[in-house]
C-alpha positions as CSV (number, residue, x, y, z in Angstrom):
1,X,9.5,-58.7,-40.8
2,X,6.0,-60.4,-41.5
3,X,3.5,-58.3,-40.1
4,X,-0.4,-60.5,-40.7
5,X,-3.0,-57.8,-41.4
6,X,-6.3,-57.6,-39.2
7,X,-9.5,-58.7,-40.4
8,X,-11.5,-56.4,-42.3
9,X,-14.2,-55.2,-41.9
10,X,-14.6,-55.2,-37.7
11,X,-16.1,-52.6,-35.2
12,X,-13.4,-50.2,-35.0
13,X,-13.0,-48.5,-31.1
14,X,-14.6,-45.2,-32.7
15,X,-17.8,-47.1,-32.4
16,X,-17.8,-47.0,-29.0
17,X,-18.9,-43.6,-29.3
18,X,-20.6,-43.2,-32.5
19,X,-21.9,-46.8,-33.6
20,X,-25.7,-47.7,-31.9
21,X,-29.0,-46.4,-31.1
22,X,-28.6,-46.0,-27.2
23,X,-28.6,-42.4,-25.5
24,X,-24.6,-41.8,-25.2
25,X,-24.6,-43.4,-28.9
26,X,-26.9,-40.7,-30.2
27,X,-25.6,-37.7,-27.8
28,X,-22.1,-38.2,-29.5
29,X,-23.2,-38.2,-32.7
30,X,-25.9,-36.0,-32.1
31,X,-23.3,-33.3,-31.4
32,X,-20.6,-33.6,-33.9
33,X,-23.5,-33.3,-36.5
34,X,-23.7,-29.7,-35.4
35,X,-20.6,-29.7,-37.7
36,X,-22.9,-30.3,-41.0
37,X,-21.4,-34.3,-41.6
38,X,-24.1,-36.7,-42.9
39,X,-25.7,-39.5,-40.9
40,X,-24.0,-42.2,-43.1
41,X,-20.2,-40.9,-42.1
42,X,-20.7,-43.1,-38.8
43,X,-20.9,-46.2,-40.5
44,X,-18.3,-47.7,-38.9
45,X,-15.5,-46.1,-41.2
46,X,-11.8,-45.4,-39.4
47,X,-12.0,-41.8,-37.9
48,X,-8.6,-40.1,-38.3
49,X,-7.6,-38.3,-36.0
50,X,-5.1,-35.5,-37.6
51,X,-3.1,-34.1,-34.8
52,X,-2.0,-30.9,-35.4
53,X,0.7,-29.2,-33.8
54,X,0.1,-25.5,-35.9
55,X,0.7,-22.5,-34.3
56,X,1.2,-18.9,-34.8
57,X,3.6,-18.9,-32.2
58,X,5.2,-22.4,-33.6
59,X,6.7,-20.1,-36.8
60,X,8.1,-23.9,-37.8
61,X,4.6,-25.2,-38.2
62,X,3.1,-22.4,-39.3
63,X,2.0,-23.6,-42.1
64,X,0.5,-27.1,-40.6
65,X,-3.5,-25.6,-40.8
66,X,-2.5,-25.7,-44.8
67,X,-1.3,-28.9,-45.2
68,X,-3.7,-30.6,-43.2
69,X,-6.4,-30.3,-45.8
70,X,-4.2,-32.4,-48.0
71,X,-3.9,-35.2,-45.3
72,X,-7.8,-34.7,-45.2
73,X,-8.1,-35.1,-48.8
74,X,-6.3,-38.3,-48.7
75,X,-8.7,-39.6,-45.8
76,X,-11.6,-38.8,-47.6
77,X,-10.3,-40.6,-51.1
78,X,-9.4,-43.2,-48.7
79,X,-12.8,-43.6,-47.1
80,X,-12.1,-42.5,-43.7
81,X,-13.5,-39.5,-41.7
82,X,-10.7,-37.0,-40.8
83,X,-11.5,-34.6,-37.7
84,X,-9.0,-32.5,-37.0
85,X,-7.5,-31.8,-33.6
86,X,-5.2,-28.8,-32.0
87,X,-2.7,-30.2,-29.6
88,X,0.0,-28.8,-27.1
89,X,2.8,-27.2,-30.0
90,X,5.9,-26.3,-27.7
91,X,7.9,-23.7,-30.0
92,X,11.4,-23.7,-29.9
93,X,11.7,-20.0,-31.5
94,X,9.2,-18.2,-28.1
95,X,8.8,-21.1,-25.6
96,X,10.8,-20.0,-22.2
97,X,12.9,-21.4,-20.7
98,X,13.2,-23.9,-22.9
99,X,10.6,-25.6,-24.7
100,X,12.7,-29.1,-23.8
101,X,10.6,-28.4,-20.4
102,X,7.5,-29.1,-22.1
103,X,8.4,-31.9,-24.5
104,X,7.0,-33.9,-21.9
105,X,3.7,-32.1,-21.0
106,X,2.9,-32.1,-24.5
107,X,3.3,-35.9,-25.1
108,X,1.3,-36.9,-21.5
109,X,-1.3,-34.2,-23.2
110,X,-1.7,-35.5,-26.6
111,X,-1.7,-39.0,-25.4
112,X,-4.8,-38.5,-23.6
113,X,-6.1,-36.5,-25.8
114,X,-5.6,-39.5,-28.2
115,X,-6.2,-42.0,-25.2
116,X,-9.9,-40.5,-24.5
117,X,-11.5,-39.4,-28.0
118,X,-13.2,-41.5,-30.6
119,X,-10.1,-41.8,-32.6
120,X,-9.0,-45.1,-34.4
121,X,-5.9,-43.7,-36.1
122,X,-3.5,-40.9,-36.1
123,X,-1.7,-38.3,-38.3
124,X,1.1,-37.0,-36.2
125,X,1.5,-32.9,-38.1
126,X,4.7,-31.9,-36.5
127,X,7.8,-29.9,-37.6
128,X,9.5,-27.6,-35.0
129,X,12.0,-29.8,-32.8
130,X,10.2,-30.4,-29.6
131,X,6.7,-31.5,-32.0
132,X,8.1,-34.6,-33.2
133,X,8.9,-36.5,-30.2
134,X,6.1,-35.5,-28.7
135,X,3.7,-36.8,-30.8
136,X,5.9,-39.8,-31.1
137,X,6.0,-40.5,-27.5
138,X,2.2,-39.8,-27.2
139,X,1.0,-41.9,-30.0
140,X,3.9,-44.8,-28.9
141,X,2.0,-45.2,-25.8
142,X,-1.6,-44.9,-27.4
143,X,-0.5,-48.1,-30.1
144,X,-2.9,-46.9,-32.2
145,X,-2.2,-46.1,-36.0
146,X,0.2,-43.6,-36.6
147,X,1.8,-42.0,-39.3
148,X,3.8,-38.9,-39.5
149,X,3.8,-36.3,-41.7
150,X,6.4,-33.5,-41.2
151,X,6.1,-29.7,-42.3
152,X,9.3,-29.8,-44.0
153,X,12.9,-27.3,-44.1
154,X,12.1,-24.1,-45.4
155,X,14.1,-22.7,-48.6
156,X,17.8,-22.2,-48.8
157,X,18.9,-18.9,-47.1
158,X,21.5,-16.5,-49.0
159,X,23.3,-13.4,-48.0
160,X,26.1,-11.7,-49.8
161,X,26.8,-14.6,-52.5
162,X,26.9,-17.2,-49.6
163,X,24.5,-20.2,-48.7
164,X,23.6,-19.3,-44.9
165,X,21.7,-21.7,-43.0
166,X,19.1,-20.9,-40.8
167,X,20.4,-21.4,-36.6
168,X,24.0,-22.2,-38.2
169,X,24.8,-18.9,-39.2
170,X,23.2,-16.7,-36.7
171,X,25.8,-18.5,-34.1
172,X,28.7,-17.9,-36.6
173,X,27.9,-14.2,-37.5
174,X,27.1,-13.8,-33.4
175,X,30.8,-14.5,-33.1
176,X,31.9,-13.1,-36.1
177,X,30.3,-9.5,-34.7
178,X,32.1,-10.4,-31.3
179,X,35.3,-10.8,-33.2
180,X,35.2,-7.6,-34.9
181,X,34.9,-9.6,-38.1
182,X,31.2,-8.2,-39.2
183,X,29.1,-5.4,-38.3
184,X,25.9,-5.3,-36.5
185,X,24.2,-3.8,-39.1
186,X,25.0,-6.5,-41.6
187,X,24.2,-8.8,-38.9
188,X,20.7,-7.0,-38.9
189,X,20.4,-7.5,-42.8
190,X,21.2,-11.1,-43.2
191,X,18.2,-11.5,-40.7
192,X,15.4,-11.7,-43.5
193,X,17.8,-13.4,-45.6
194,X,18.0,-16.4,-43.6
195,X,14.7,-17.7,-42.8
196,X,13.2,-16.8,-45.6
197,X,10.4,-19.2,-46.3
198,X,8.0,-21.5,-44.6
199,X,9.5,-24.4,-42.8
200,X,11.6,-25.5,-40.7
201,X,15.6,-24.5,-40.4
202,X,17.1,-25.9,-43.2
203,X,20.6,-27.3,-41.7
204,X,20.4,-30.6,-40.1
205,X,19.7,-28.9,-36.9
206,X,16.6,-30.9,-34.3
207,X,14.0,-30.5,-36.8
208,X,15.6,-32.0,-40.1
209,X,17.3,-34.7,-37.9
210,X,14.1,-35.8,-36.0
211,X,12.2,-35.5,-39.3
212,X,15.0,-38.4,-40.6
213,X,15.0,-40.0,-37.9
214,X,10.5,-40.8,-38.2
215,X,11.4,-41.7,-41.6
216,X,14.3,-44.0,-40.6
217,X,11.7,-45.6,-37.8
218,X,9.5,-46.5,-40.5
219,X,7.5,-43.7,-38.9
220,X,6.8,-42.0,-42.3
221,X,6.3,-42.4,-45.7
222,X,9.7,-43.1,-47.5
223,X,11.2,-39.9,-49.0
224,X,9.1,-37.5,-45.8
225,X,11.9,-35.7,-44.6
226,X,13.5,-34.0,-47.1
227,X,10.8,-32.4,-49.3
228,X,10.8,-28.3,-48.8
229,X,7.3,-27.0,-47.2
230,X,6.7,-24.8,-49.9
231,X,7.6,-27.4,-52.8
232,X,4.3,-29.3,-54.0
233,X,5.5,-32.1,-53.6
234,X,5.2,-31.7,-49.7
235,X,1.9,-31.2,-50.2
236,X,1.4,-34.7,-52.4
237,X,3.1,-36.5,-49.1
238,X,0.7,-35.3,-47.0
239,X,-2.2,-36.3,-49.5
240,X,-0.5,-39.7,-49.9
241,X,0.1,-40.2,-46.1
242,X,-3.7,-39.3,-45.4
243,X,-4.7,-41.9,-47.8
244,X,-2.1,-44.5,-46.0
245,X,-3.8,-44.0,-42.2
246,X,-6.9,-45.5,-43.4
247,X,-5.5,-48.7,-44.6
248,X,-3.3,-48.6,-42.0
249,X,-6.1,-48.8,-39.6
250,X,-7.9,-51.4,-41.5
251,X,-5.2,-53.4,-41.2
252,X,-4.2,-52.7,-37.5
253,X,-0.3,-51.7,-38.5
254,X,0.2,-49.7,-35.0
255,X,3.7,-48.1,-33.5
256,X,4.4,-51.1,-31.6
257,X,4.4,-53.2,-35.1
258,X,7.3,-50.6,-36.3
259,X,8.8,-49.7,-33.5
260,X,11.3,-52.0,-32.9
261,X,15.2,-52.7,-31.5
262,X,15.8,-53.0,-35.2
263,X,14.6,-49.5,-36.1
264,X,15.9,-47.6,-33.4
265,X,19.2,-49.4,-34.4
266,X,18.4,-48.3,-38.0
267,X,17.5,-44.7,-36.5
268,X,21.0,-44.2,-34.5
269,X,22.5,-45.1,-38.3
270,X,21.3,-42.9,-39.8
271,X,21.6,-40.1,-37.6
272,X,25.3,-40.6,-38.2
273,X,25.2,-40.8,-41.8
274,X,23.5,-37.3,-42.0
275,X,25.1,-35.6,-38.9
276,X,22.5,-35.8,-37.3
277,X,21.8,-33.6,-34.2
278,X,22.8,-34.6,-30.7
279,X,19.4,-34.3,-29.4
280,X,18.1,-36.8,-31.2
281,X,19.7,-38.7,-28.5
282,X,17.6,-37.9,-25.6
283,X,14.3,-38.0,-28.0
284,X,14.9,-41.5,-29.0
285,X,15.6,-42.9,-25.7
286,X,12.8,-41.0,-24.4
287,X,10.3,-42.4,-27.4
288,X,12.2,-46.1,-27.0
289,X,11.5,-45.7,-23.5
290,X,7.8,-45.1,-24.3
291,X,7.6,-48.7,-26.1
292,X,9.6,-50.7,-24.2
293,X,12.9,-51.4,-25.9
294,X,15.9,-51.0,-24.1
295,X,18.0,-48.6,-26.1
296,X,21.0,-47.0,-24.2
297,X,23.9,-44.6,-24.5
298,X,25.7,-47.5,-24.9
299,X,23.4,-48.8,-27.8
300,X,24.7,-45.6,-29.5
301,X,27.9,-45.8,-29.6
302,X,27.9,-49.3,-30.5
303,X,25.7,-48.6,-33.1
304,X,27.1,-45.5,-34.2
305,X,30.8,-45.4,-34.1
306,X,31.7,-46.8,-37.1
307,X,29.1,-44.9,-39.1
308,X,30.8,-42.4,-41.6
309,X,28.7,-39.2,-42.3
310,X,28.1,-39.0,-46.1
311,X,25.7,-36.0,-45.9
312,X,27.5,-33.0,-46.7
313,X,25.5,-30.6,-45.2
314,X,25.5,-27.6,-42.4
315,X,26.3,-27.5,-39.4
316,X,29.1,-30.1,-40.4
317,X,29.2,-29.3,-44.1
318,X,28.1,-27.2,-47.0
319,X,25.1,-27.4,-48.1
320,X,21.6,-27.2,-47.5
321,X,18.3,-29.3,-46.8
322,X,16.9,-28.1,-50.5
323,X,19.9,-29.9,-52.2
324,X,19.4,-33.0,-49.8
325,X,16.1,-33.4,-51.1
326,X,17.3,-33.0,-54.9
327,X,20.3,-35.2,-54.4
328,X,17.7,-38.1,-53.7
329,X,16.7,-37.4,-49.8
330,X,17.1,-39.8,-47.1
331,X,16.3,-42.8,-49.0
332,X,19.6,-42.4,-50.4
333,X,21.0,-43.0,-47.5
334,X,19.3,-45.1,-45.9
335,X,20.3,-47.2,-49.2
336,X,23.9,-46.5,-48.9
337,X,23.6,-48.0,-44.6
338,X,21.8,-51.3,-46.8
339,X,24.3,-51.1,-49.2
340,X,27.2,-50.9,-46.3
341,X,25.4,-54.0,-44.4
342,X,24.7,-51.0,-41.8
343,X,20.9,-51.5,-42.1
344,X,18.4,-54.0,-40.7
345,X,15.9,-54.5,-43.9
346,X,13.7,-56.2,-42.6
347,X,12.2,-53.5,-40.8
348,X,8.9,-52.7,-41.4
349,X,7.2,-49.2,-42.0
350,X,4.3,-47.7,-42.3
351,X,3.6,-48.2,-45.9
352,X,4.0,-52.1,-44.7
353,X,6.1,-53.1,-46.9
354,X,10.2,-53.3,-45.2
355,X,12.4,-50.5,-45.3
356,X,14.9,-52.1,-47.8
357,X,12.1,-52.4,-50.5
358,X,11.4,-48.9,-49.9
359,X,14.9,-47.2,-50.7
360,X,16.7,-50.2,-52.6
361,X,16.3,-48.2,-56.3
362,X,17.0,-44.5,-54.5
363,X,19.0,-42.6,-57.2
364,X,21.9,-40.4,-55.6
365,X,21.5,-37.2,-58.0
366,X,24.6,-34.9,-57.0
367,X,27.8,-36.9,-55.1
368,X,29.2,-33.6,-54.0
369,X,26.0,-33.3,-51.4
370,X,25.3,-37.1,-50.8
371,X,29.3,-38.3,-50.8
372,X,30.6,-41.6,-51.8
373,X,30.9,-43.9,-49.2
374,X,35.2,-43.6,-49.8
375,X,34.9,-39.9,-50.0
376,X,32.6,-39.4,-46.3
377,X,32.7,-36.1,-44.3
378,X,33.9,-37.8,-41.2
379,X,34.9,-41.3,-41.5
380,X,33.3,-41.8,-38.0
381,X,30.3,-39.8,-37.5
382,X,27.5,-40.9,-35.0
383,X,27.5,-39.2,-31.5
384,X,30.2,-40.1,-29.3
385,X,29.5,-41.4,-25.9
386,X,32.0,-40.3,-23.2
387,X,32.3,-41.8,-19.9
388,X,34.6,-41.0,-16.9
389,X,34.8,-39.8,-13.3
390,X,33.3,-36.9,-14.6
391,X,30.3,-38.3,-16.5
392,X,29.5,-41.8,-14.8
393,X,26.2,-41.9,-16.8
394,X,27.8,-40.3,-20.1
395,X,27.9,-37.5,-22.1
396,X,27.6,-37.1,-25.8
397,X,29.6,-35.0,-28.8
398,X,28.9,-34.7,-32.3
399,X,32.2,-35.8,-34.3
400,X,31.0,-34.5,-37.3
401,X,30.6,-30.8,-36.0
402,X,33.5,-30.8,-33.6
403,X,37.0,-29.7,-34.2
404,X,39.5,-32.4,-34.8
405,X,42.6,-31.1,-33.1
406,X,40.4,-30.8,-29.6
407,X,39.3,-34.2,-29.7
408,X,42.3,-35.6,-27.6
409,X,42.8,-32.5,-25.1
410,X,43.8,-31.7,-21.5
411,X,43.0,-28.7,-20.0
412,X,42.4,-26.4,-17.1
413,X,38.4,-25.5,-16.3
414,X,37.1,-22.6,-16.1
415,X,33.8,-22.6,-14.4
416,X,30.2,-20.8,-14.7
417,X,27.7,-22.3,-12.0
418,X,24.9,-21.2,-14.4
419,X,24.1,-19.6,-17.3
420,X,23.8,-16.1,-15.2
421,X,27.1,-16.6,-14.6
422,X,28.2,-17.3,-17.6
423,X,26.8,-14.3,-19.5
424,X,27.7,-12.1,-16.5
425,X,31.6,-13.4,-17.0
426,X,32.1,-14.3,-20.5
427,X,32.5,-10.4,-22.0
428,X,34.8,-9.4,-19.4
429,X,38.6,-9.2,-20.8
430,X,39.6,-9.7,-17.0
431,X,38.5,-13.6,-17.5
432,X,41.2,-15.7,-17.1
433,X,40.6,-17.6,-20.1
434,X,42.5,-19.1,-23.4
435,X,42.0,-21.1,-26.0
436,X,43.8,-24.0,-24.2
437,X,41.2,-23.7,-21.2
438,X,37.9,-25.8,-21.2
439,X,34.4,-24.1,-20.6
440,X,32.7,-25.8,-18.0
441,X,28.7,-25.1,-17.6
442,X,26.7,-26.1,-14.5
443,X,23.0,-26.6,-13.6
444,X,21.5,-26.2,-17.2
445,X,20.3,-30.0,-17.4
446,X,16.5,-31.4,-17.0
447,X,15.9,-30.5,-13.6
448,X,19.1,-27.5,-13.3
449,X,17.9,-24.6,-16.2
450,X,15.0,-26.0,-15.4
451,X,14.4,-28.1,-18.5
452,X,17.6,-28.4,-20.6
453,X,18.4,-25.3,-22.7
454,X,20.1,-25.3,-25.8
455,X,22.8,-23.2,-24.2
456,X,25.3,-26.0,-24.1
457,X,27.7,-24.0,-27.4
458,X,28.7,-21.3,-25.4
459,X,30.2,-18.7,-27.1
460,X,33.6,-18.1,-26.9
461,X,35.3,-15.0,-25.1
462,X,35.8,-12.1,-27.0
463,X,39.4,-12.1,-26.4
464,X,39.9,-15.6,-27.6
465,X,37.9,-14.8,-30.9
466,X,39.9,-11.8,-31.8
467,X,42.9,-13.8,-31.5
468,X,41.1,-15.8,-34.5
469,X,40.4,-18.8,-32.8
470,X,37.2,-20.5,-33.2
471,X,36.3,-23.6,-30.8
472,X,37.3,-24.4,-27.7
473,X,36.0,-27.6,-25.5
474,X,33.0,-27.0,-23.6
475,X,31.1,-29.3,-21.6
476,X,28.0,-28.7,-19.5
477,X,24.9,-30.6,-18.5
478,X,22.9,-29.1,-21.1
479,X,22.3,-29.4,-24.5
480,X,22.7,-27.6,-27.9
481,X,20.9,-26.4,-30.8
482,X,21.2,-28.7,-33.8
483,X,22.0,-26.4,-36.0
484,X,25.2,-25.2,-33.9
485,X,28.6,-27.0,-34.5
486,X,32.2,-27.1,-32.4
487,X,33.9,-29.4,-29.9
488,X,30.7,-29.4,-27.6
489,X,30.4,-32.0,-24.7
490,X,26.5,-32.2,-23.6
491,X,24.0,-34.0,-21.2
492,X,26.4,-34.9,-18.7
493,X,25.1,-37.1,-16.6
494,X,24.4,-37.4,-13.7
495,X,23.8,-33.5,-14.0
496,X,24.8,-30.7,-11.4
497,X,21.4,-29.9,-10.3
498,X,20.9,-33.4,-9.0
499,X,24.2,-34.1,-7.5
500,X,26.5,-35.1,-10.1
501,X,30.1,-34.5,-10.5
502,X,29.7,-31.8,-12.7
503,X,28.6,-29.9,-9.8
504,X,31.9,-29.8,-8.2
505,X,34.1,-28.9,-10.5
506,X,36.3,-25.9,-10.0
507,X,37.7,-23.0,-12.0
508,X,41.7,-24.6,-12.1
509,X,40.8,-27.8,-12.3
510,X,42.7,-29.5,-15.2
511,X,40.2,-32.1,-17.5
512,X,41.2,-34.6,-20.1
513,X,38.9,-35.4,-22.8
514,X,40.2,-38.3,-25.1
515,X,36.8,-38.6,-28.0
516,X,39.3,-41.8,-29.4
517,X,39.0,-43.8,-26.1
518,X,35.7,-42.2,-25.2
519,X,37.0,-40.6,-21.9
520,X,36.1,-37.8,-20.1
521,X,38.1,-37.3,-16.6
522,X,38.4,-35.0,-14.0
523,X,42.0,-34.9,-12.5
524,X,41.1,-35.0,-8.6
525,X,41.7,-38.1,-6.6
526,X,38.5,-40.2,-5.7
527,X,38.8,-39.0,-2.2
528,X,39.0,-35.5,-3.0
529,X,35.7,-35.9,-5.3
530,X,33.8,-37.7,-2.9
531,X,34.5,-35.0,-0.1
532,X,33.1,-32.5,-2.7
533,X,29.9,-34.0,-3.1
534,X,29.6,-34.6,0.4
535,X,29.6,-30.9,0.7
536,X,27.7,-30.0,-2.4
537,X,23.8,-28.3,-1.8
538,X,22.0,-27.2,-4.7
539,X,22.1,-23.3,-5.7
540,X,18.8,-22.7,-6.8
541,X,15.4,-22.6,-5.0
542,X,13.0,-25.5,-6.0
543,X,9.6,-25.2,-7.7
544,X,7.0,-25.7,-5.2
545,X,3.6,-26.3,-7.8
546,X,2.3,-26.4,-10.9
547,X,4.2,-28.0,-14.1
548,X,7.3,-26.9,-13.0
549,X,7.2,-28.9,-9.6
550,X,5.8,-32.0,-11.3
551,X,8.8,-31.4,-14.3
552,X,11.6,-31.1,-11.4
553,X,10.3,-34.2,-8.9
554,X,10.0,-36.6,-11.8
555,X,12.5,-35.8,-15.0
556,X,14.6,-38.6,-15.3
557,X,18.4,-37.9,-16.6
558,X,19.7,-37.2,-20.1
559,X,21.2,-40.3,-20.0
560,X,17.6,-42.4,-20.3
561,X,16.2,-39.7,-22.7
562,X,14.8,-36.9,-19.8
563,X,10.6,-38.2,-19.8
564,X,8.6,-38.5,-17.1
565,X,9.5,-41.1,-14.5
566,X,5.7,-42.2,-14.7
567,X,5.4,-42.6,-18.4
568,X,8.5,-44.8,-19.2
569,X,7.1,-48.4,-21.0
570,X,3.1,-46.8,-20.6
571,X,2.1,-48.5,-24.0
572,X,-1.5,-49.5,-24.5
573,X,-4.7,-47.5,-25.7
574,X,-7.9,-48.7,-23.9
575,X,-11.1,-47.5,-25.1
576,X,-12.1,-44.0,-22.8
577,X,-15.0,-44.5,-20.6
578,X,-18.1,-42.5,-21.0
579,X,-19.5,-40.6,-18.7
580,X,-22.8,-39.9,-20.0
């Protein structure tokens, strides 16, 4: 892609506020001199606005405060003027009910945090899952300069000899205590052992994935996603990337120059090639939705299908983000898609050059974590799309993590109307339940839980487990973590809380789920199903104000990425107006 730089020098939009001799000129200035910076700072120089998602409660990003000085030493070398600015930092460890409710908030608050301050370009600090799409929606709808800059996965967890991944292995050992197979007080002991660093979880759970999928956007600096937070090298990236805002803001490179059909296509790639989580679904439609391009469920499984994963690492595989990053990171990858003809290269990124000239002399340093492209992990990774009388809209599964006997499967429902009902049910031994039975979830989608929980992998029965079985389907309108693995159908759509068929399925209902054909259907005759929903009132009282009321009148499905009815295609950053 050719991409013609912006004159330079020109009066930048942070002049608005700070570049003059009239009242408003010299109140603004006036006031952020109170911070000790020296008249010549508001020359006309890019301020950066470094948006910081750190929090205490945010253990992810807990480190972010740190890390920003780097990306203010870059702006400084650079010649720009960093300020640095709090925003919204919706945990996934604390927030409740699900921080998936406040994805949204955060973005429509960081956006006009972004919208109305003297900014004139952007360092998106993010980490924990919900913080990078967030700041991704929020600055795709500003256009101004953006880059991202990621925390990073936290070290490799061990306990007892074994690599343990942080999310991954707190749902195995959960069912391993269930199953009799390990003790709760070694499940107490491996609990320091697993997180045992700064960082986010070090699988390819939300956090990892998103972070690969703003590099494979172009969104970040080639080589971002990978690096550990505590290695130094993270620390160099954010220096680097601090440095890059500047010129990226002299040259007027903004989101809209990057994010294009092409890299969102490249994006969906990758997230196959590295098993990515299934929630990056709903955070790239909901960021594409932001700028414009029409990207679909369909888009991802044409896309995606016939993408092998080559990333051998947790929840699909062995090993750990660490050993990604000293394999060769995601540029090895990405190089492999190029390689395979399974990349567009023309795509540009925020260093402005394409992304082909950034990863085409990648060095794979260990085949055994980064596979051969004749030796993948699942010869079709991706996410698969299923669509049936069930799922009209679709719903998505993770070949990679799922179980490869279940993915052609009939079986008879068993039903929890919520996720009340489910824990109330699932430790009872009276359940009439198997391992040939599907799990069936209901009213844990946007507007059901509310807000979309990552309680989509329920746990199996312990009767089943003891029996040594470890996956059965389940399907349900929610979602799951991405750190969790098994034969998992999510974000069915249209979901039960607003009508869909999912809503009126029954305990003894007999489903078949064929992955191959990409068919998921409910064996009850069209005029049987229709009578259902004709019948069918929702179960739960509605918010009637605040957040919550605003969340459940306009969420939008799964199926077009869950935003804001209001915000889809909102691109544009005009300058605020002052009021003084």
């Amino acid at each position: 892609m050719t991409f013609k730089k912006a004159d330079w020098p020109r009066r930048l939009r942070s002049q608005e506020w700070y570049g003059g001799t009239s009242r408003d000129n010299i109140y603004h200035r006036g006031w952020l001199k109170n911070q000790g910076y020296p008249h010549d700072l508001f020359d006309g120089r890019p301020v950066i606005g470094i948006m910081n998602t750190w929090s205490e409660l945010t253990p992810c990003n807990g480190h972010l405060r740190d890390l920003a000085e780097k990306v203010k030493a870059g702006i400084w070398e650079a010649g720009g003027f960093p300020v640095e600015v709090p925003v919204f930092s919706a945990s996934e460890n604390t927030f409740r009910p699900t921080a998936m409710m406040f994805r949204n908030l955060a973005a429509l608050s960081i956006e006009e945090q972004i919208r109305g301050q003297p900014i004139d370009g952007c360092v998106l600090m993010v980490g924990c899952d919900k913080t990078t799409p967030s700041l991704l929606m929020a600055a795709a709808s500003c256009d101004l300069p953006s880059i991202v800059v990621t925390g990073g996965p936290m070290l490799n967890g061990w306990f007892q000899g074994e690599r343990v991944g942080a999310g991954t292995h707190l749902w195995r050992f959960s069912e391993a205590v269930k199953a009799g197979e390990m003790t709760q007080q070694e499940f107490l002991d491996a609990e320091a052992a697993v997180t045992r660093s700064s960082g986010t979880c070090n699988t390819m759970g939300t956090a990892s994935s998103m972070a690969s999928m703003a590099e494979a956007l172009g969104m970040a600096l080639s080589g971002n996603a990978a690096i550990p937070a505590v290695d130094s090298r993270r620390r160099v990236m954010a220096q680097l990337s601090g440095r890059r805002i500047v010129q990226m803001v002299k040259d007027d490179l903004k989101p809209s120059d990057i994010l294009t059909r092409e890299a969102f296509e490249n994006a969906i790639r990758c997230n196959g090639a590295v098993g990515g989580s299934t929630n990056t679904v709903v955070h790239l439609l909901a960021i594409a939705g932001r700028t414009g391009v029409d990207i679909t469920l369909d888009d991802w499984d044409r896309c995606g299908r016939d993408v092998a994963t080559i990333l051998n690492l947790q929840p699909s595989g062995k090993y750990l983000m660490e050993e990604f990053f000293y394999a060769g990171g995601l540029p090895v990858v990405l190089k492999r898609l190029g390689e395979a003809d399974k990349l567009h290269k023309d795509a540009l990124t925020v260093s402005g050059s394409t992304i082909w000239e950034e990863v085409r002399d990648a060095k794979n340093w260990n085949e055994d974590v980064i596979l051969p492209a004749d030796k993948p992990l699942t010869a079709q990774g991706g996410i698969a799309v299923l669509k049936g009388n069930l799922a009209p809209k679709g719903a998505v599964l993770k070949p990679s993590a799922a179980s490869p006997h279940l993915m052609q499967h009939r079986g008879r429902a068993v039903v929890f109307e919520d996720i009340d009902d489910y824990k109330a049910q699932i430790n009872d031994d009276a359940l009439d339940i198997d391992e040939t039975c599907i799990m069936v979830l209901k009213n844990c989608g946007p507007k059901g839980y509310p807000g979309m929980a990552e309680v989509g992998n329920m746990g199996l029965p312990p009767k089943v487990l003891k029996k040594g079985i470890k996956d059965m389907i389940r399907i349900s309108d929610a979602r799951m973590s991405g750190t969790a693995y098994g034969t998992v159908i999510l974000h069915t759509s249209p979901e039960a809380a607003a009508g869909g068929p999912l809503a009126v399925v029954r305990t003894g209902d007999m489903i078949e789920v064929d992955v191959p054909a990409r068919r998921i259907h409910l064996e009850v005759s069209d005029e049987d199903l229709a009578a259902r929903l004709s019948e069918w009132t929702p179960i739960h009282e509605r918010p009637d104000s605040g957040y919550a009321w605003l969340h459940q009148q306009h969420v939008q499905g799964a199926d077009t990425g869950a935003d804001l009815d209001f915000l889809k295609g909102c691109r544009g950053a005009p300058v605020g107006k002052d009021s003084h």
